[in-house]
PLY file of the C-alpha trace (Angstrom):
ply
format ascii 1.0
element vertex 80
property float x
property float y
property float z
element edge 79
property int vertex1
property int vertex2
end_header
131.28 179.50 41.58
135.21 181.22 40.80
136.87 182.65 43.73
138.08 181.53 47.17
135.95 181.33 50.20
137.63 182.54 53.52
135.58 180.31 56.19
136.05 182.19 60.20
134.44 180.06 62.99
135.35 181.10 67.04
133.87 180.44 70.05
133.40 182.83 72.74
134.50 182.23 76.39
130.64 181.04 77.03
130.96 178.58 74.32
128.68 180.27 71.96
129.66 179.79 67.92
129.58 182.37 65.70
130.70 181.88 62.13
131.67 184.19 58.75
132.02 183.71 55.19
133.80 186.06 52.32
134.08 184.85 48.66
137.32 186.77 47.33
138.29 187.18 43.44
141.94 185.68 44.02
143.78 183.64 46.56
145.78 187.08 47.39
142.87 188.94 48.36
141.99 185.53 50.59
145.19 185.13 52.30
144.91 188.87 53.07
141.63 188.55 54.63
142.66 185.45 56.96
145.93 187.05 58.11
143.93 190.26 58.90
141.27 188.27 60.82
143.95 186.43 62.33
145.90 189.57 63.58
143.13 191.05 64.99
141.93 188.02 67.42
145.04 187.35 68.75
144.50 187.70 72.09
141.28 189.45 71.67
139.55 188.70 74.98
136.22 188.06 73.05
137.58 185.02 71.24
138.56 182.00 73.04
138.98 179.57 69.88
138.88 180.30 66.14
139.81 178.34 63.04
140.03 180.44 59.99
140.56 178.32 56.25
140.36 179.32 52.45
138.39 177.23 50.57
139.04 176.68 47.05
135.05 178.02 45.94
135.22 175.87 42.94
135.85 171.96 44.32
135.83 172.97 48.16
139.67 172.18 48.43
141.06 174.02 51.53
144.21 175.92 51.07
144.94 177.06 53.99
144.27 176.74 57.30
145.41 178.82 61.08
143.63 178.30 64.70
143.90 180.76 67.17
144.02 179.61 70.54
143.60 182.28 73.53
142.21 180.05 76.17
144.36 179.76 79.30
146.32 176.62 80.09
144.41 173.59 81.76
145.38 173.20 84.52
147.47 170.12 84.34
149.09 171.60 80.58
152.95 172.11 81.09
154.07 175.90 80.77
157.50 176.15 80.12
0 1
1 2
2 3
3 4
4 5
5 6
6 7
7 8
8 9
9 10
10 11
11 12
12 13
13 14
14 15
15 16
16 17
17 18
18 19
19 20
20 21
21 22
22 23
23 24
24 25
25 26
26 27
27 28
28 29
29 30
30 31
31 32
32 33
33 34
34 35
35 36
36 37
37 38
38 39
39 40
40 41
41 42
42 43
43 44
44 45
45 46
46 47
47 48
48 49
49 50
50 51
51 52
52 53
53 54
54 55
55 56
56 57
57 58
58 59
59 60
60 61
61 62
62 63
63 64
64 65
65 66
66 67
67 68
68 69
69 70
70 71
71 72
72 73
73 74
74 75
75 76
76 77
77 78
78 79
């Protein structure tokens, strides 16, 4: 298989997983998807957690990688 595989995984704030996968023609077209993905959960009070990667579709390389994180602090986490 050609192409580049944009792999979403997030966790809602019950802990359920939900996960998504695109095959793209080019790694433009996949970087375009993950930064749109990633735009649109920031803060998105239906995602607490979500990793978002390209995999290379060929040898499974990853390319890229971004987490969003929109859980509040623990606690004992330093805000400064």
């Amino acid at each position: 298989m050609e192409g580049y595989l944009v792999v979403r995984t997030w966790w809602d704030y019950t802990g359920k997983q939900s996960n998504s996968q695109e095959l793209k023609e080019t790694y433009d077209l996949a970087k375009k998807r993950m930064y749109t993905i990633l735009g649109g959960d920031i803060g998105k009070d239906t995602v607490a957690f979500e990793i978002v990667t390209i995999l290379n579709a060929t040898n499974g390389l990853q390319l890229a990688c971004d987490v969003i994180d929109n859980r509040p602090p623990e606690p004992n986490e330093v805000n400064e």
